[in-house]
C-alpha positions in Angstrom: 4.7 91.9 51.2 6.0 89.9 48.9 8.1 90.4 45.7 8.4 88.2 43.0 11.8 89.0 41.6 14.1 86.8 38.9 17.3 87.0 39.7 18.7 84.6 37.4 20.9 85.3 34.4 18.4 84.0 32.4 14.5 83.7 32.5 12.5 81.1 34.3 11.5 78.5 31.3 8.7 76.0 31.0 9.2 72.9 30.9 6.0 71.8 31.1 6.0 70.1 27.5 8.9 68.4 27.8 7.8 66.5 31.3 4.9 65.7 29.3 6.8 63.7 26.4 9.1 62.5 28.9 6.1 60.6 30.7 3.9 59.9 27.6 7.4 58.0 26.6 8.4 56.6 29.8 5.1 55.0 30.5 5.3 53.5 27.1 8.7 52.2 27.6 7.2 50.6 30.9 3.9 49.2 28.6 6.6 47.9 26.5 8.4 46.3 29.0 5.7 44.6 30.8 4.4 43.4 27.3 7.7 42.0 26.2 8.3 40.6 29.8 4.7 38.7 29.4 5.9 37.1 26.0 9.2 36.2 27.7 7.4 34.3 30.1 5.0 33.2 27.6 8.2 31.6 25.5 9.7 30.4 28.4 6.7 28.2 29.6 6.2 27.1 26.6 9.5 26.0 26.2 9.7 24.1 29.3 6.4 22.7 28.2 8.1 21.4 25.0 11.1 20.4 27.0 8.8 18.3 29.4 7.2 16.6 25.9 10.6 15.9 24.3 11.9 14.1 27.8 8.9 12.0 27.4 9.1 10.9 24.3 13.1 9.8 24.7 12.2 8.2 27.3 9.5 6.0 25.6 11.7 5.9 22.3 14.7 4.6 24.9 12.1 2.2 26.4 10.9 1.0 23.2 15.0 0.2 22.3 15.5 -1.3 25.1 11.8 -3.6 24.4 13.2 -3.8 21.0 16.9 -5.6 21.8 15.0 -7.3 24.5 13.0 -9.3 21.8 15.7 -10.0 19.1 17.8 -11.3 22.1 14.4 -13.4 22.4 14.2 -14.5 19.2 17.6 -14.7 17.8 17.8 -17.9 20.5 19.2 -21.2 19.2 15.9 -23.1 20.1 13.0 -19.8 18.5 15.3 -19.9 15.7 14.4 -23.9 15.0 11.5 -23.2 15.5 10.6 -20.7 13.1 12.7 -22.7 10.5 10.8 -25.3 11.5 7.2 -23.5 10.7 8.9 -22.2 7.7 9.4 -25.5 6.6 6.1 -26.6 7.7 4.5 -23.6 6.1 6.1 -24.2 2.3 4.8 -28.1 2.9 1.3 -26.9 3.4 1.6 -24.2 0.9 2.1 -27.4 -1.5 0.0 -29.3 -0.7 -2.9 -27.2 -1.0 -1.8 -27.0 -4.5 -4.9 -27.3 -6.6 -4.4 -30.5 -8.6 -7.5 -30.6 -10.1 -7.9 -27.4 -11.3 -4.4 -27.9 -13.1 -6.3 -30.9 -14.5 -9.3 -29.6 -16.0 -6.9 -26.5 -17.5 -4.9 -29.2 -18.9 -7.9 -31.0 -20.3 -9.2 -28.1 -22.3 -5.9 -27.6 -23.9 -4.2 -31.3 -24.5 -4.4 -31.5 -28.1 -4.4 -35.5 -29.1 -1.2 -37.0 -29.2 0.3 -35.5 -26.4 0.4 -36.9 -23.0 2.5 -35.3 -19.5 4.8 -38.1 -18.0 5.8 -36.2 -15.5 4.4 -32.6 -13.4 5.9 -31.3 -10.4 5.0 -27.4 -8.7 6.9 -25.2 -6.9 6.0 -22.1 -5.5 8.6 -19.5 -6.6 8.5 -15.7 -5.5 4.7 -15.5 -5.1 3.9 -17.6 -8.4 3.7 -21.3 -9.0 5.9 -22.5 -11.6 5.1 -26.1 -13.3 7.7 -28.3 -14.4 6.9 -30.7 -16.8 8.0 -33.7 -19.0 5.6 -33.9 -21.5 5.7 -36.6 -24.2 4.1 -36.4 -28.3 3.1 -38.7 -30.8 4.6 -36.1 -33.4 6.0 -32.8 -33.7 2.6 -31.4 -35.5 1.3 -32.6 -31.9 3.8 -30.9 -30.1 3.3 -27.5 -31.6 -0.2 -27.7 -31.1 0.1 -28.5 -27.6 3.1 -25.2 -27.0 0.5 -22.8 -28.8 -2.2 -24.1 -26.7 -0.1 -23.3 -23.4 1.1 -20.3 -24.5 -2.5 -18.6 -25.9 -4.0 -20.3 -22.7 -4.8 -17.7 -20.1 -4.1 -20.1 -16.9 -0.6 -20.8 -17.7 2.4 -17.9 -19.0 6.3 -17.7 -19.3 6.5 -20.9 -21.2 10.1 -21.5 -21.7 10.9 -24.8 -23.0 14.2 -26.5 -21.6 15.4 -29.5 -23.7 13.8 -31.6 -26.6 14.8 -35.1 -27.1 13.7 -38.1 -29.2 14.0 -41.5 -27.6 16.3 -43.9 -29.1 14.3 -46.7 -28.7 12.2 -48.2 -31.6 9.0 -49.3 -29.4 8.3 -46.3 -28.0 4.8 -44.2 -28.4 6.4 -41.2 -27.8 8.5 -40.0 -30.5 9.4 -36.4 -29.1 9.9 -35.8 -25.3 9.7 -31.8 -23.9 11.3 -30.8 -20.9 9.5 -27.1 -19.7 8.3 -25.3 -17.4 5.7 -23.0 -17.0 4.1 -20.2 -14.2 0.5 -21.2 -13.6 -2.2 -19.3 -12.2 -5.6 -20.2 -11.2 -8.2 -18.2 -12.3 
């Protein structure tokens, strides 16, 4: 037989509750652990994901420099450079030539007053405009004022700035007042 006797200075506790909470917490801690070791790996594939994308893109961006120099070595050459002067050149001759004379005509026709008469018309092309420079000559100054508020109300030609005004010396002359202006003109 068999006795159950407690010896001990103390009696037998149980502990029972607290091996409970000690579980219930260390298998939380362990849930914890495994969730935050997931999101570490998470992060750190994603990062070596990103990594992988920024390698690739310097290494097309050092690519494209390299393409880049490549070509301005190509065209900053002695002969592309003449050439695209040249084409430049050619370009501006074309562009003036396909001035439209007889449109500039048939706006100077409707607002020629009588008395006036242009000696002398010569277009450039200036920053995107075309700007007229004339020589006009006039019977009279009535004429000429006519014929400066007939530019300037006319909707085809604008910035009218007159340069010089000079009456010829000479006693057989038709002309008795010479204008020296220039104008922008654009065609409707």
């Amino acid at each position: 037989m068999r006795i159950r006797l407690n010896l001990a200075t103390s009696p037998l506790e149980n502990d029972h509750r607290f091996v409970v909470g000690a579980a219930v917490i260390a298998a939380i801690g362990v849930i914890a652990l495994f969730g935050l070791s997931w999101k570490a790996y998470n992060v750190r594939a994603a990062n070596q994901a990103r990594r992988a994308e920024i390698s690739s893109i310097q290494g097309e961006v050092s690519s494209l420099n390299e393409r880049r120099q490549n070509l301005e070595s190509f065209f900053n050459n002695t002969n592309i450079l003449e050439v695209r002067d040249r084409s430049a050149y050619l370009n501006a001759l074309i562009q003036e030539r396909s001035f439209p004379w007889t449109r500039v005509f048939m706006d100077f026709e409707s607002i020629l007053p009588e008395g006036v008469r242009i000696v002398n018309i010569g277009p450039h092309l200036v920053g995107g405009h075309i700007e007229l420079h004339m020589n006009v000559g006039a019977v009279s100054d009535d004429a000429k004022l006519k014929f400066l508020r007939a530019l300037e109300k006319s909707k085809s030609f604008s910035h009218v700035a007159l340069l010089s005004e000079s009456r010829p010396q000479r006693a057989n002359d038709q002309d008795h007042v010479y204008l020296d202006l220039t104008t922008w003109y654009a065609a409707n």
